[in-house]
C-alpha positions in Angstrom: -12.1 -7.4 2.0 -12.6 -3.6 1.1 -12.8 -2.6 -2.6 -10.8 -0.1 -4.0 -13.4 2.6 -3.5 -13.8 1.7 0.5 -9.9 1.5 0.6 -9.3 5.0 -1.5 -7.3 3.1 -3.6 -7.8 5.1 -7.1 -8.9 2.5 -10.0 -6.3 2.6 -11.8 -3.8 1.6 -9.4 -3.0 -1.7 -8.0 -4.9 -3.5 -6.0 -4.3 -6.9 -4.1 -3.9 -9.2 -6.8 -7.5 -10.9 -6.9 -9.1 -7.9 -7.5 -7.2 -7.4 -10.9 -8.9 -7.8 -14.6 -9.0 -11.3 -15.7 -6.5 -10.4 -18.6 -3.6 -9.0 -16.5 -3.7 -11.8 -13.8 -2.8 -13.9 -16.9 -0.4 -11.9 -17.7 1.3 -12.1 -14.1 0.5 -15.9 -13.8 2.6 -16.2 -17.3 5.0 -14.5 -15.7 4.9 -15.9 -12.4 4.7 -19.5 -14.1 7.8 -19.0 -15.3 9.7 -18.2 -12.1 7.2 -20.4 -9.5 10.3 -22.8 -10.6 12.7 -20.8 -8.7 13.0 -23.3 -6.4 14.1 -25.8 -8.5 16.5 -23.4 -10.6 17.8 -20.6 -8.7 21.1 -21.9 -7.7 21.6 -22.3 -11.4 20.6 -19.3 -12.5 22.5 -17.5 -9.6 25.5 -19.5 -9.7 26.4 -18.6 -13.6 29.9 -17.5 -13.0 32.7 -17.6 -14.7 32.0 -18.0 -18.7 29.1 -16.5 -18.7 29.9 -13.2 -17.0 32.8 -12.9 -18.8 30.7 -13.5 -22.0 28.0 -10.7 -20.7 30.3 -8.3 -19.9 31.3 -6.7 -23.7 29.5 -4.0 -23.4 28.1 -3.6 -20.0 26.5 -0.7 -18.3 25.0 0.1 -15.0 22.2 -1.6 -15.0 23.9 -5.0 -16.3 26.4 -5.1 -13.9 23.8 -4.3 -10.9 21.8 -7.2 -12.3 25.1 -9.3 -12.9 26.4 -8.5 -9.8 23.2 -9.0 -7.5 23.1 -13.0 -9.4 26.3 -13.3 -7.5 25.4 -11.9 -4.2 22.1 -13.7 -4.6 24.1 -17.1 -5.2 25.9 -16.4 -2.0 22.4 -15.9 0.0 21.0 -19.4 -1.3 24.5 -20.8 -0.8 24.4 -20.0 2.9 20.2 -21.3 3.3 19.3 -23.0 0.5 16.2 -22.9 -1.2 12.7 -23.8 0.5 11.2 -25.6 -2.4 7.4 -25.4 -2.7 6.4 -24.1 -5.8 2.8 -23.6 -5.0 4.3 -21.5 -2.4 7.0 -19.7 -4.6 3.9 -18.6 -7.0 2.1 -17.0 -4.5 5.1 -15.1 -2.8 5.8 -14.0 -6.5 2.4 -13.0 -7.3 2.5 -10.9 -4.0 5.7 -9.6 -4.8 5.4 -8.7 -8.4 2.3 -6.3 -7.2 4.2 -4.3 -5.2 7.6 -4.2 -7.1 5.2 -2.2 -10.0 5.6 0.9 -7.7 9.3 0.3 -7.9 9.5 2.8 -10.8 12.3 0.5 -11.7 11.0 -1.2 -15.1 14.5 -2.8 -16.5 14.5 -4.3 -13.8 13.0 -8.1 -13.4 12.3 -8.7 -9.9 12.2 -12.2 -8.5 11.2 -13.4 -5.4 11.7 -16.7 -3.4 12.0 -18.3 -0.2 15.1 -19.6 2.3 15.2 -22.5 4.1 15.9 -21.5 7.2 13.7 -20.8 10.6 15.9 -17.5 11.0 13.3 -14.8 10.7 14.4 -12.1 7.9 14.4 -10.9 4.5 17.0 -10.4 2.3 17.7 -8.3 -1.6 20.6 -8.3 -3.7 21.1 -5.8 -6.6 19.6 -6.4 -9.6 15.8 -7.4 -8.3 16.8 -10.9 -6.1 14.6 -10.8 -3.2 13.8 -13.9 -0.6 12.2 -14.1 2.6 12.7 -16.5 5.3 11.0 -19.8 6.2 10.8 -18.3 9.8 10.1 -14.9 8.9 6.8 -16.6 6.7 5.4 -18.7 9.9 5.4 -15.0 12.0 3.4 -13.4 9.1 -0.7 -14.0 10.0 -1.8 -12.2 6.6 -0.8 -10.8 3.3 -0.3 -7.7 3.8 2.2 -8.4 6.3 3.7 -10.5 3.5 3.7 -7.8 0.8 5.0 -5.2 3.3 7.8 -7.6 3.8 8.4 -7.9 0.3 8.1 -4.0 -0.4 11.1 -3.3 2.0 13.3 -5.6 0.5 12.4 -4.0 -3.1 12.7 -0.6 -1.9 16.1 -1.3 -1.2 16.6 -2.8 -4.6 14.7 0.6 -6.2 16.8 2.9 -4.1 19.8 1.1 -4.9 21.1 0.8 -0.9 24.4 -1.4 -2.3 25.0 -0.2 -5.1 25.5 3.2 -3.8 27.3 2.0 -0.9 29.5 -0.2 -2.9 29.2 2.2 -6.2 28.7 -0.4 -8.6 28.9 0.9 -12.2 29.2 -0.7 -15.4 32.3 1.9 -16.2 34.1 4.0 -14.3 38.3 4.9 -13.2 38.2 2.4 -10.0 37.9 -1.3 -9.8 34.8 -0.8 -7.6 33.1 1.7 -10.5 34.5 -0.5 -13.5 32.8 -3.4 -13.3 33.0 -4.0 -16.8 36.9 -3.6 -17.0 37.2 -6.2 -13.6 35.6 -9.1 -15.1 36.2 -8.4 -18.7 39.7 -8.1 -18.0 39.3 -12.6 -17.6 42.7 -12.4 -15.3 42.5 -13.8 -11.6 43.6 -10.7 -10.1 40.7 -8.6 -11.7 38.3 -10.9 -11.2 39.5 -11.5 -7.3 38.7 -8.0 -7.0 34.8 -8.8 -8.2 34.9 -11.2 -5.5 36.2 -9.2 -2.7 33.4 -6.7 -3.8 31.1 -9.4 -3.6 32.4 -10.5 -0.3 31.8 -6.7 1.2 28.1 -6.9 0.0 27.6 -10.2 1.8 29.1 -8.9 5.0 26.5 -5.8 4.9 23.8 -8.3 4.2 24.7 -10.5 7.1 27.2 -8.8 9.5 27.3 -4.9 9.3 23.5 -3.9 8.0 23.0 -1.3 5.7 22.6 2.7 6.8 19.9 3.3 9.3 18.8 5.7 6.7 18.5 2.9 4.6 16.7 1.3 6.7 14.2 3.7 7.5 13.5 4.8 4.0 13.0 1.7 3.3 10.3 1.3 6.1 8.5 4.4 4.7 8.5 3.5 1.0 7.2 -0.8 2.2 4.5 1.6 3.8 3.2 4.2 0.8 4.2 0.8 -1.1 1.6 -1.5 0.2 -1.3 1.4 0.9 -1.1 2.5 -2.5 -1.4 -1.6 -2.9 -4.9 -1.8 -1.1 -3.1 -3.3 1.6 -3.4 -2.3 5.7 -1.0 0.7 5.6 0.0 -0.3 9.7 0.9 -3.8 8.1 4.6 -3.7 8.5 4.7 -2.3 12.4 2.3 -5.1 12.8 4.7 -7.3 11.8 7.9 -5.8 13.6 6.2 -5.3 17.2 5.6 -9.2 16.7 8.6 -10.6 15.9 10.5 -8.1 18.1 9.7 -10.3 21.5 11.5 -13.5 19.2 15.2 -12.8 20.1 16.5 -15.9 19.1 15.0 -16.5 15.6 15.4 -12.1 15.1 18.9 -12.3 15.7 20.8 -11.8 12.6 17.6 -9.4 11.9 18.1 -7.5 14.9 22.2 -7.1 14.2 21.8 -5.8 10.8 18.9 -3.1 11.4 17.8 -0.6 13.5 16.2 -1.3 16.6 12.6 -2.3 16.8 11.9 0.1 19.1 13.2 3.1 16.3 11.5 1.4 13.1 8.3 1.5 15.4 8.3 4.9 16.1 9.5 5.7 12.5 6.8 3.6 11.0 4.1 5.6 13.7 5.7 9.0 12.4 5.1 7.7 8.5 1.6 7.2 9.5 0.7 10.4 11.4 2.6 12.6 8.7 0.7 10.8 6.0 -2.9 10.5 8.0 -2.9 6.8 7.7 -3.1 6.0 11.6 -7.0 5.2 11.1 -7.0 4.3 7.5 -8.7 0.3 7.5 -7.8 -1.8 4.4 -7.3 -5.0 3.4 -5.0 -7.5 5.2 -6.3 -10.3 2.8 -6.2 -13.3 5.8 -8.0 -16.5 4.2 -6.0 -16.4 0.9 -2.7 -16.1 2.8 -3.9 -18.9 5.2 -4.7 -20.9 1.5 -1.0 -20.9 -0.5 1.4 -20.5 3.3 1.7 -23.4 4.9 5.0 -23.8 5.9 6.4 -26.7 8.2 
């Protein structure tokens, strides 16, 4: 593995996470402790509907009902897979992911990361910092910066706010879509039918329509800046895309909702050029990937 220096990776910025002082691993570990039980309660935590939103939304603003809003989408995603439940696992994809959601420059928001039982190969955020990667999309990844590049697309989408523009979700505003606050404060079936038909528009994006190409490729560029600021191989991602692009079957939903391969490739080489990464070697961190992903 390179160091810091070999990887021109300044000091004081991130680095893969077992190169870190002693004291702020800790720190993530506590942290990651604390979700590596996602697995056993994130269809509880998702799935508070009802009283509880009704109870959190008094005084709501944007960033509440992003997060409030992205529990319910979320809910939806491990409604339709279910959880894969290994928490040694579930740690590790947190640890990964919790280094490279730091260059988020989102810090109110409390990202959380876990995995879907399903052999479909993707990766999926909701507003609000919910982001989960496939069973399938795991057994095509051969290192961990593939992994964290992964990871870092989904978050940029969560940092640039991809549905929540597109579906303007605001804690106030004139319209139902805007006022969140007034739709589910209001407690009446019609208001809160029209949280649910929002809902319903994000899940259709997720899984049907795909977000912006734009969207798409920003979030390609940012995964990219993301994970060689990281330490990681800054070619990670396109890596991983030229791979999985020959699995139709298992890419399918993948391939529906995004751009084609062939374009994020080309868009990921331009990235790299413009950027003078093409040649830049760093780590890809293979033997403790091979250690915590074993998935059957």
């Amino acid at each position: 593995m390179k160091n810091s220096q070999e990887s021109g990776v300044r000091s004081q910025e991130f680095k893969p996470f077992n190169q870190l002082p002693i004291a702020y691993c800790l720190i993530i570990s506590l942290f990651t402790i604390h979700f590596s039980l996602f697995a056993a309660y994130a269809s509880d935590d998702f799935r508070k509907r009802k009283s509880e939103t009704q109870e959190t939304f008094g005084e709501v603003d944007d960033i509440k009902a992003e997060v409030i809003f992205g529990r319910e989408l979320a809910a939806r995603i491990v409604g339709k897979y279910g959880l894969y439940e290994d928490k040694k696992l579930t740690r590790y994809i947190n640890l990964v992911g919790k280094g490279v959601s730091q260059y988020a420059n989102r810090p109110e928001i409390e990202f959380r990361f876990a995995i879907l039982d399903t052999d479909n190969v993707n990766a999926y955020a909701a507003p609000g910092g919910y982001v989960f990667v496939t069973k399938g999309a795991l057994k095509e990844m051969e290192d961990e910066a593939e992994l964290a590049a992964v990871l870092a697309h989904e978050v940029a989408h969560v940092a640039e706010r991809h549905i929540v523009k597109e579906l303007n979700i605001k804690g106030t505003g004139d319209s139902p879509a805007s006022g969140l606050a007034r739709v589910l404060g209001g407690g009446t079936d019609v208001m809160r039918g029209v949280f649910t038909q929002m809902v319903d528009k994000a899940v259709e994006i997720l899984f049907e329509k795909g977000l912006k190409k734009q969207d798409e490729m920003d979030s390609d560029r940012i995964s990219t800046m993301t994970i060689t600021s990281a330490g990681y191989d800054p070619a990670a991602l396109k890596r991983y895309l030229k791979k999985i692009s020959s699995d139709e079957e298992d890419t399918k939903i993948l391939a529906g909702t995004h751009p084609t391969f062939e374009d994020r490739i080309i868009g990921l080489d331009a990235v790299l050029a413009e950027n003078q990464l093409t040649d830049k070697k760093q780590s890809i961190v293979k033997e403790r990937f091979n250690e915590n992903v074993k998935v059957k």
